[in-house]
PyMOL commands that place a pseudoatom at each C-alpha (Angstrom):
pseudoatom trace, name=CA, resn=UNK, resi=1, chain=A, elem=C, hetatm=0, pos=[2.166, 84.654, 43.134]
pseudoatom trace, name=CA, resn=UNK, resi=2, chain=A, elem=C, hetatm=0, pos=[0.234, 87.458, 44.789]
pseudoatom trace, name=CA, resn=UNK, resi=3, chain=A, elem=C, hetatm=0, pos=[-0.388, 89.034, 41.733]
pseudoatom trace, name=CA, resn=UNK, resi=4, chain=A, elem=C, hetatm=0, pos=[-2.245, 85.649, 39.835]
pseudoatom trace, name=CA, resn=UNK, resi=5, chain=A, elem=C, hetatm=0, pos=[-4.535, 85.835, 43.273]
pseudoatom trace, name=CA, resn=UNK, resi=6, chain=A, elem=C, hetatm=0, pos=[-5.633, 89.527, 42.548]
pseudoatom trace, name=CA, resn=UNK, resi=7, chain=A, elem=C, hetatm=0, pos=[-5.771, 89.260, 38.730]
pseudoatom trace, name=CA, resn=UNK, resi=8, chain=A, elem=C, hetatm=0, pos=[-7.915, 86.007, 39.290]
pseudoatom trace, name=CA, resn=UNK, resi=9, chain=A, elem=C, hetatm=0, pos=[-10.111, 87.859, 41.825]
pseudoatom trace, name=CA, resn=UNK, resi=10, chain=A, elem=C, hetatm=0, pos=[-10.594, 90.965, 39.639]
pseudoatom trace, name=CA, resn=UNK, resi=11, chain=A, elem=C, hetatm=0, pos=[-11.603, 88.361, 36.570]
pseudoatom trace, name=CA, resn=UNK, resi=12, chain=A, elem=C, hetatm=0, pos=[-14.279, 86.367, 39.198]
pseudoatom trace, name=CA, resn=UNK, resi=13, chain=A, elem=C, hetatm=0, pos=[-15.182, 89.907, 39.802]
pseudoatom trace, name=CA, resn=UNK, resi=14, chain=A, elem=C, hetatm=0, pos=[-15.701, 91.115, 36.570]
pseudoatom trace, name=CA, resn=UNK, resi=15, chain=A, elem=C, hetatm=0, pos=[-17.395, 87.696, 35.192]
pseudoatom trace, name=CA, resn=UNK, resi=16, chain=A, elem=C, hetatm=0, pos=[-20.135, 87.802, 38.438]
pseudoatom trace, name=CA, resn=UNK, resi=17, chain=A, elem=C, hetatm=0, pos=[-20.781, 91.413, 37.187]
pseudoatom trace, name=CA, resn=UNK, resi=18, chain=A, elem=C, hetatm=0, pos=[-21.035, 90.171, 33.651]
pseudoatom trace, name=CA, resn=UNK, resi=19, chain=A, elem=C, hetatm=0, pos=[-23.003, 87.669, 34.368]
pseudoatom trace, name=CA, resn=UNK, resi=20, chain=A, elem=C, hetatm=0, pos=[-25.142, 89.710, 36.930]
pseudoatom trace, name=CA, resn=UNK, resi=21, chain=A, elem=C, hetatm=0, pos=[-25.818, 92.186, 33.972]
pseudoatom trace, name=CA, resn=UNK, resi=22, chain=A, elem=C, hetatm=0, pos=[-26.495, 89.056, 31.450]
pseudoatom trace, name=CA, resn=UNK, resi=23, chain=A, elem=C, hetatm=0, pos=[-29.307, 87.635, 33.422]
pseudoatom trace, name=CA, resn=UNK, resi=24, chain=A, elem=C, hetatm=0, pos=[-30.863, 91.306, 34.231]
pseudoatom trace, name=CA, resn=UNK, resi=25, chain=A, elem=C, hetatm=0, pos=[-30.947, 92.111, 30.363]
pseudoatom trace, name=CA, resn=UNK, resi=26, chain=A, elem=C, hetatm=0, pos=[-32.811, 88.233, 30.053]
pseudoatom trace, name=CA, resn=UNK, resi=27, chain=A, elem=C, hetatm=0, pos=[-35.332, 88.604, 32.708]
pseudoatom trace, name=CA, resn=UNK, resi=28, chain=A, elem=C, hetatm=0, pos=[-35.984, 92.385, 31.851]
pseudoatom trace, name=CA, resn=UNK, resi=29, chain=A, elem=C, hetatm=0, pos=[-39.011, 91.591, 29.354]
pseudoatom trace, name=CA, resn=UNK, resi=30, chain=A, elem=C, hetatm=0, pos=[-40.463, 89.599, 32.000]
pseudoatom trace, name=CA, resn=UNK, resi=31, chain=A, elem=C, hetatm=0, pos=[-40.005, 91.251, 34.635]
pseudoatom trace, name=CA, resn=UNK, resi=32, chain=A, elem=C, hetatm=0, pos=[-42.233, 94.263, 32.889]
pseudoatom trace, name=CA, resn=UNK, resi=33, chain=A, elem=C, hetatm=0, pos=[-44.830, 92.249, 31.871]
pseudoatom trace, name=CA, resn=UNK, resi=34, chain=A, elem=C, hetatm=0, pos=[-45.572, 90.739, 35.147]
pseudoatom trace, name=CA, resn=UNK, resi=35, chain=A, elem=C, hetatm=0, pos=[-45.470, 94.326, 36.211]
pseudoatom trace, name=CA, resn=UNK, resi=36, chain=A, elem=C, hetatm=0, pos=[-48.068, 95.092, 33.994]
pseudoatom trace, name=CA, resn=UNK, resi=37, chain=A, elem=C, hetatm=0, pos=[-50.352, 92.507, 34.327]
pseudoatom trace, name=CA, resn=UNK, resi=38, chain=A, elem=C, hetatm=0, pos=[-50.301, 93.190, 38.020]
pseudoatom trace, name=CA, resn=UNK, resi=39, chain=A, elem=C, hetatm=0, pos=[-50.831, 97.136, 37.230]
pseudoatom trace, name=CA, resn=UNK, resi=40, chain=A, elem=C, hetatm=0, pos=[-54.106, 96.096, 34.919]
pseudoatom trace, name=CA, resn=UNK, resi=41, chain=A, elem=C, hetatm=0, pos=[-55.733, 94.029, 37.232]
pseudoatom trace, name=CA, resn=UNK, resi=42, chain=A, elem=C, hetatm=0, pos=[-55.142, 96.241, 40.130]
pseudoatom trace, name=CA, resn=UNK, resi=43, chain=A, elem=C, hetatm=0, pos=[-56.587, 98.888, 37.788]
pseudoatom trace, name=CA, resn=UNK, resi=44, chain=A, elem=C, hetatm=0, pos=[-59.562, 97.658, 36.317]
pseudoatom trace, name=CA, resn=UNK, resi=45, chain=A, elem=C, hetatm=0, pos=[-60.688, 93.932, 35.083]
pseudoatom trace, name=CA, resn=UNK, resi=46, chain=A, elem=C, hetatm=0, pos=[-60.203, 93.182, 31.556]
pseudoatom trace, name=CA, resn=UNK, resi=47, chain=A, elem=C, hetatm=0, pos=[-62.511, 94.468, 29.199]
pseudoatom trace, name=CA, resn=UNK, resi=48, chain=A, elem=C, hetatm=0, pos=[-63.612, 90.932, 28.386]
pseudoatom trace, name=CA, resn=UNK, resi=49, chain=A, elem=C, hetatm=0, pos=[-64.321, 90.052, 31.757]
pseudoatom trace, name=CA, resn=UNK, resi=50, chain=A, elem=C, hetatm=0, pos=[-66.006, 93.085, 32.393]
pseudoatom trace, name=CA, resn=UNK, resi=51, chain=A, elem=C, hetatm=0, pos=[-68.449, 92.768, 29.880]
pseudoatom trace, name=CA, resn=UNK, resi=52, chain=A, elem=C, hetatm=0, pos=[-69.230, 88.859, 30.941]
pseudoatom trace, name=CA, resn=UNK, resi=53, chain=A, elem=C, hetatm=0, pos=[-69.997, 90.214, 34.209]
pseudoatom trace, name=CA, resn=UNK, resi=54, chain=A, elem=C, hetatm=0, pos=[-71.890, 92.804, 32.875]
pseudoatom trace, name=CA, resn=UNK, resi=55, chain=A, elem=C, hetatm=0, pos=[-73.716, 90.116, 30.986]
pseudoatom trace, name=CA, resn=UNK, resi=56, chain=A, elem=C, hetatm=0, pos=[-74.461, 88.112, 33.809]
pseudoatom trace, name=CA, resn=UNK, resi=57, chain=A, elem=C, hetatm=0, pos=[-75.916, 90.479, 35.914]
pseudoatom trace, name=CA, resn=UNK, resi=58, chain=A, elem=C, hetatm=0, pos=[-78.300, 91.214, 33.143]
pseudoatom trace, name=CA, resn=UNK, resi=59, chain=A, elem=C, hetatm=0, pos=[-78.982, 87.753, 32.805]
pseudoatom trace, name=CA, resn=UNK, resi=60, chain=A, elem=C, hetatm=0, pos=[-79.781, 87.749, 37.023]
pseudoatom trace, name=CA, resn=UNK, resi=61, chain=A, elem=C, hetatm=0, pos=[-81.603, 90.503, 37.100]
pseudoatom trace, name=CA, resn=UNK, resi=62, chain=A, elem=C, hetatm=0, pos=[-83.991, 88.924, 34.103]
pseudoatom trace, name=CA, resn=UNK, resi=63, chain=A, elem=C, hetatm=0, pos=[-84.380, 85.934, 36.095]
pseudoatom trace, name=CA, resn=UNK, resi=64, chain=A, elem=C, hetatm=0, pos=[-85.365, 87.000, 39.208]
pseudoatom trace, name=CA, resn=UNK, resi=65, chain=A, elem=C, hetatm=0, pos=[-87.791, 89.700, 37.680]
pseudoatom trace, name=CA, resn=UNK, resi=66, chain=A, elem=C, hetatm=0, pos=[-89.631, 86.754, 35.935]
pseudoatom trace, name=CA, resn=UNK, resi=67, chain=A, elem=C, hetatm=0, pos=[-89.691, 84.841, 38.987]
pseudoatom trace, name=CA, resn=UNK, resi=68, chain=A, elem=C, hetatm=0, pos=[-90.866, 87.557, 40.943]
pseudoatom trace, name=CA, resn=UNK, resi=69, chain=A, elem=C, hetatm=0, pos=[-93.684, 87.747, 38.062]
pseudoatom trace, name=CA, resn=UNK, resi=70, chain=A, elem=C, hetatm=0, pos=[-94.451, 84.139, 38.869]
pseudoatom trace, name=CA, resn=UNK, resi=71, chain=A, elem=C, hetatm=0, pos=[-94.369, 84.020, 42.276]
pseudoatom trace, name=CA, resn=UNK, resi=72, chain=A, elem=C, hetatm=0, pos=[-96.650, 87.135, 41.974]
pseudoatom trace, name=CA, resn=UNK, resi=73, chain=A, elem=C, hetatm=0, pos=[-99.049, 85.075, 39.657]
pseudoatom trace, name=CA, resn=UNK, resi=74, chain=A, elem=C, hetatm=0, pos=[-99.062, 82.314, 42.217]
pseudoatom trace, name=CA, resn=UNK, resi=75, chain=A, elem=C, hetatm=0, pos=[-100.221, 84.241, 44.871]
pseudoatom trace, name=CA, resn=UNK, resi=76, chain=A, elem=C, hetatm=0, pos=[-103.231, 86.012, 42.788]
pseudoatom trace, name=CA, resn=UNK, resi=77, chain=A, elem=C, hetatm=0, pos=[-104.266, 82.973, 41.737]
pseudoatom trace, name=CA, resn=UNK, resi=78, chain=A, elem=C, hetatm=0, pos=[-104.428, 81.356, 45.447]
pseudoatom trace, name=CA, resn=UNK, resi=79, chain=A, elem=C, hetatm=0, pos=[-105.764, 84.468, 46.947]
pseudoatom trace, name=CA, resn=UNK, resi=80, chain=A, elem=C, hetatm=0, pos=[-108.658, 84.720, 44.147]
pseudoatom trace, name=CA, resn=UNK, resi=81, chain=A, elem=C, hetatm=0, pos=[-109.237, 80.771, 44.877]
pseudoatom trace, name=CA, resn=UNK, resi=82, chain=A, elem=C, hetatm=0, pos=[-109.230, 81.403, 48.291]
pseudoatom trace, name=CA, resn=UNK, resi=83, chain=A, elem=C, hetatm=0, pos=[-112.093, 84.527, 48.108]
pseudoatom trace, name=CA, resn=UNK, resi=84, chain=A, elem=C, hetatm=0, pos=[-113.914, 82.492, 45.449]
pseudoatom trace, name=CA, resn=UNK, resi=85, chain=A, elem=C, hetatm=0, pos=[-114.048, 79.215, 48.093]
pseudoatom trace, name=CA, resn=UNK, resi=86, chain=A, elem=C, hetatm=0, pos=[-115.273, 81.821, 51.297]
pseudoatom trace, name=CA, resn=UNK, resi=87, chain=A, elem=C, hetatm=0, pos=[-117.653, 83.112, 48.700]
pseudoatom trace, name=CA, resn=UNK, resi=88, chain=A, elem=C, hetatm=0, pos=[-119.285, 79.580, 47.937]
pseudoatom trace, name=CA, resn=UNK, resi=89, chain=A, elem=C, hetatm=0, pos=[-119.761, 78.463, 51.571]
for i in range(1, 89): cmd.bond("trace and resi %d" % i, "trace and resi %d" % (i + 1))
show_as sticks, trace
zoom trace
């Protein structure tokens, strides 16, 4: 009887190691790319993205150099109505 108790423990054995090795091979393409797509975005951003943000900025920068133009306008045209009411008195 001893011996049915060690062959069924070496089987049990062999089948968890089977099994072990079954589910490594599985999960193996995942595993790699969720290593990559953690190596690339601790790398750099995606080219995409980088060139939205790039983009963006531009698009920023544009608008606050024509409201600076504005606000610069503005203030001319206040100062010059300003001089042109000190002028009249």
């Amino acid at each position: 009887m001893n011996n049915h108790f060690e062959d069924a423990r070496h089987h049990l054995k062999r089948a968890a190691e089977t099994a072990k090795a079954g589910v490594s091979e599985e999960l193996e393409p995942l595993r790699e790319k969720a290593q990559d797509l953690m190596n690339r975005e601790e790398d750099e951003p995606e080219p995409g993205r980088f060139e939205e943000l790039k983009q963006e900025l531009k698009e920023l920068q544009e608008k606050a150099e024509g409201e600076t133009r504005e606000a610069i306008q503005d203030a001319r045209e206040k100062l010059d109505s300003y001089r042109n009411q000190r002028t009249e008195q």
